[in-house]
C-alpha positions in Angstrom: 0.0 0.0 0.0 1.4 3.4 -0.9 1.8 6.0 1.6 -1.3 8.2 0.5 -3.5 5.3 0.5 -2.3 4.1 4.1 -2.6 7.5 5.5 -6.4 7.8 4.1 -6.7 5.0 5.5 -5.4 5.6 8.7 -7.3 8.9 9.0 -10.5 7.2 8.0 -9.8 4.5 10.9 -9.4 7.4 13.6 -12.4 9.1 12.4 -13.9 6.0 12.9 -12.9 5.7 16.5 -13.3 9.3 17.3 -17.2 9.2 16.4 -17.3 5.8 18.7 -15.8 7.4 21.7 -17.4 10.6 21.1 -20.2 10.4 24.0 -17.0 10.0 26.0 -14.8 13.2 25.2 -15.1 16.7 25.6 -17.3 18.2 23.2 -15.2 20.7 22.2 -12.3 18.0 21.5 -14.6 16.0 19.4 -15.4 19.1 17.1 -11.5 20.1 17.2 -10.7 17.0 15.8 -13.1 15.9 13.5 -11.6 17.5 10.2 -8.3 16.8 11.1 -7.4 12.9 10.1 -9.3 14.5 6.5 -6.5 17.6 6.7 -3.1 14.8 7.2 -3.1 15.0 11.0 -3.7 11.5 11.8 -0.7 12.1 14.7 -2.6 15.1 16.1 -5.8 13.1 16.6 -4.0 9.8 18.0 -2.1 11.5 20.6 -5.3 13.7 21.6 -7.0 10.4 22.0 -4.3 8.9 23.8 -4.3 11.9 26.4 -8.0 11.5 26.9 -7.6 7.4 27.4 -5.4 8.4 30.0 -7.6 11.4 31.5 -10.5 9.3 32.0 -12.3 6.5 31.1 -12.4 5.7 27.6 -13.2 2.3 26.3 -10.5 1.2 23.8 -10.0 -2.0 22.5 -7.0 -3.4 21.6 -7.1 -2.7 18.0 -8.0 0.7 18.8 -4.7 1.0 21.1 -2.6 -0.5 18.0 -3.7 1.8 16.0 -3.2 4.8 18.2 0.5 3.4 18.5 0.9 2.4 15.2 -0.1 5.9 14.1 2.1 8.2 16.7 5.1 5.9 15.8 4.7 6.3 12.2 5.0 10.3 12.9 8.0 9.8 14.6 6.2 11.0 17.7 7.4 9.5 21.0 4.1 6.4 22.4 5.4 6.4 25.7 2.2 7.5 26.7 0.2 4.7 24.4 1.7 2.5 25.7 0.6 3.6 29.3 -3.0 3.5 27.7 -2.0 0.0 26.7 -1.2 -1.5 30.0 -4.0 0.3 31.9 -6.1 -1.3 29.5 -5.1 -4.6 29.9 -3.9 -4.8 33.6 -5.7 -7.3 35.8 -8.4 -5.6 38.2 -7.0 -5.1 41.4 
């Protein structure tokens, strides 16, 4: 896959998961970040979502944490704090 047609793709997947958590974010996030996978921001939007994963709770399954890595790593951007989402996520109720 070519990189316009992975990052279209990628945008269209955060988009995706954006509108799912939606009821779950601040309104004003949601509207700040709907255009933006659309405008090539796809990093913007993952690490927003991260953020808010780790503010509160947001329901993310493990494909949705993949792709929130996948997508900050692909940037260049640092997923230390993905990977936090990631093993909150998973980690055995105390």
């Amino acid at each position: 896959m070519n990189r316009i047609a992975q990052q279209l793709e990628t945008g269209q997947r955060l988009f995706r998961l954006l509108m799912t958590i939606a009821d779950r974010l601040p309104h004003d996030l949601v509207t700040g970040l709907r255009t933006r996978p659309a405008d090539g921001h796809e990093a913007e939007v993952a690490q927003a979502i991260v953020f808010a994963a780790v503010a509160g709770p947001v329901p993310l399954t493990e494909a949705d944490i993949d792709l929130l890595i996948t997508t900050i790593a692909r940037a260049g951007e640092d997923t230390t704090v993905a990977h936090v989402v990631e093993q909150c996520r998973f980690a055995p109720p105390a």
